[in-house]
C-alpha positions as CSV (number, residue, x, y, z in Angstrom):
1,X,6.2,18.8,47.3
2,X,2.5,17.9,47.2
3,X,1.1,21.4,48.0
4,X,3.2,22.5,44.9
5,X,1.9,20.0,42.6
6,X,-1.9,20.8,43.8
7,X,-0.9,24.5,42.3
8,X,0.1,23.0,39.1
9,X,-3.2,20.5,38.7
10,X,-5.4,23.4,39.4
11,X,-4.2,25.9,37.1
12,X,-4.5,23.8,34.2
13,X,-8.5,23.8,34.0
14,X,-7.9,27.3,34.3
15,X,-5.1,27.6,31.3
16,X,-7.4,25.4,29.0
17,X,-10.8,27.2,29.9
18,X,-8.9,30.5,29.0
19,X,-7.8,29.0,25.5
20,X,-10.8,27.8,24.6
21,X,-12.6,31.0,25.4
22,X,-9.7,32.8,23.5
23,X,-10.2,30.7,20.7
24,X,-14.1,30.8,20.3
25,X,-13.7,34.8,20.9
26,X,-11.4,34.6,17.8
27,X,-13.9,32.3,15.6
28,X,-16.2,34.7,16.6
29,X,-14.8,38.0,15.5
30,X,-13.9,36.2,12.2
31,X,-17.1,35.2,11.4
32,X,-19.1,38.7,12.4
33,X,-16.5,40.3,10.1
34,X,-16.8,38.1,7.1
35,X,-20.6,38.4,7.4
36,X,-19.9,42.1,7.1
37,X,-17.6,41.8,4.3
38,X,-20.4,39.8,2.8
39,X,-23.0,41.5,3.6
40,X,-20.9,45.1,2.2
41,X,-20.0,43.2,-1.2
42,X,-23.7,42.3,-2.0
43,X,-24.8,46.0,-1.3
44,X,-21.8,47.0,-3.3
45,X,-23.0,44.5,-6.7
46,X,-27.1,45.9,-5.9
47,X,-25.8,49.6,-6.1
48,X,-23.7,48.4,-9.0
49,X,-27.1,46.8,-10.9
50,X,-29.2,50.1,-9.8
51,X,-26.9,52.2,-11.6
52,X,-26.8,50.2,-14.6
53,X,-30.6,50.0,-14.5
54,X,-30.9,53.4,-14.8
55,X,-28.4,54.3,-17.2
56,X,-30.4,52.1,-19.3
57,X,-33.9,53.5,-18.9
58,X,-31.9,57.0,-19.7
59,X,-30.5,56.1,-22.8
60,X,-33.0,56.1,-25.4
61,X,-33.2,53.3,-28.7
62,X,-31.9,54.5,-31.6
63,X,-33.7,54.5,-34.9
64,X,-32.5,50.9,-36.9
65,X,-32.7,52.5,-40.1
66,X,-29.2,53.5,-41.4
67,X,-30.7,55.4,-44.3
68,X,-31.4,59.2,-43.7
69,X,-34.4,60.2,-42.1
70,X,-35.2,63.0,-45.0
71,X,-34.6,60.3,-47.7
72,X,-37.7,58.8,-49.8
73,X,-38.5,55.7,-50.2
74,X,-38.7,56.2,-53.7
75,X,-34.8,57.1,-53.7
76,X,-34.1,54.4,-51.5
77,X,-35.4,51.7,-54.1
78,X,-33.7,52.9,-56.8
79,X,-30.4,53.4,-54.6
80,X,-30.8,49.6,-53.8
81,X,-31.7,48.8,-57.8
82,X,-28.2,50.8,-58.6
83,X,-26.2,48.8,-56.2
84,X,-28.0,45.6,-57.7
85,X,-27.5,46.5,-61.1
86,X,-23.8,47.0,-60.6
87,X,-22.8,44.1,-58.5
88,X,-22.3,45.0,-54.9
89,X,-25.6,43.6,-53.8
90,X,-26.6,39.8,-54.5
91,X,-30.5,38.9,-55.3
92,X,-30.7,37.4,-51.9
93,X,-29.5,41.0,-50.5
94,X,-31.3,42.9,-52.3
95,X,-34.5,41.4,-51.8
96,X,-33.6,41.4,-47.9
97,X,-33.0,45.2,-48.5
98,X,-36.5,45.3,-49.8
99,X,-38.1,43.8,-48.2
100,X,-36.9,45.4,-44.9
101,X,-37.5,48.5,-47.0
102,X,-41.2,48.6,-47.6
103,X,-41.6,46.8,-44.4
């Protein structure tokens, strides 16, 4: 009965070495692949900030002025006076209008 329970004492060492060593494998795999997952989302959002860069340098400004490019300034003032004259502009407007006019 003593030889049996030398068996039993000794294999325990061995059952918790081999859980220990199971469980730091596992921590370890976990950790490599959320490093990966980490490391693919940050190239994923720098690709992502690239291509937006670039679609930005492509794009070119447009012109602020909403009047046509062909139009005088001439015309332009006495559009604004018209729209003054009947109402649809206030002073503060139109001379905002002006002034953004003749610059």
């Amino acid at each position: 009965m003593f030889a049996r329970r030398a068996g039993v004492v000794r294999r325990r060492p061995l059952l918790r070495a081999a859980a220990v060593g199971g469980g730091a494998y596992m921590a370890g795999k976990a950790h490599a692949r959320n490093q990966a997952e980490t490391a693919d989302r940050e190239a994923t959002q720098e690709a992502r900030i690239n291509d937006l860069e670039q679609a930005q340098q492509q794009v070119p400004p447009q012109r602020a002025s909403a009047a046509a490019p062909d139009a005088s300034m001439m015309d332009q003032l006495s559009q604004l006076a018209k729209m003054h004259d009947s109402g649809t502009l206030t002073d503060e407007e139109f001379a905002a209008a002006k002034a953004r006019l003749l610059g």
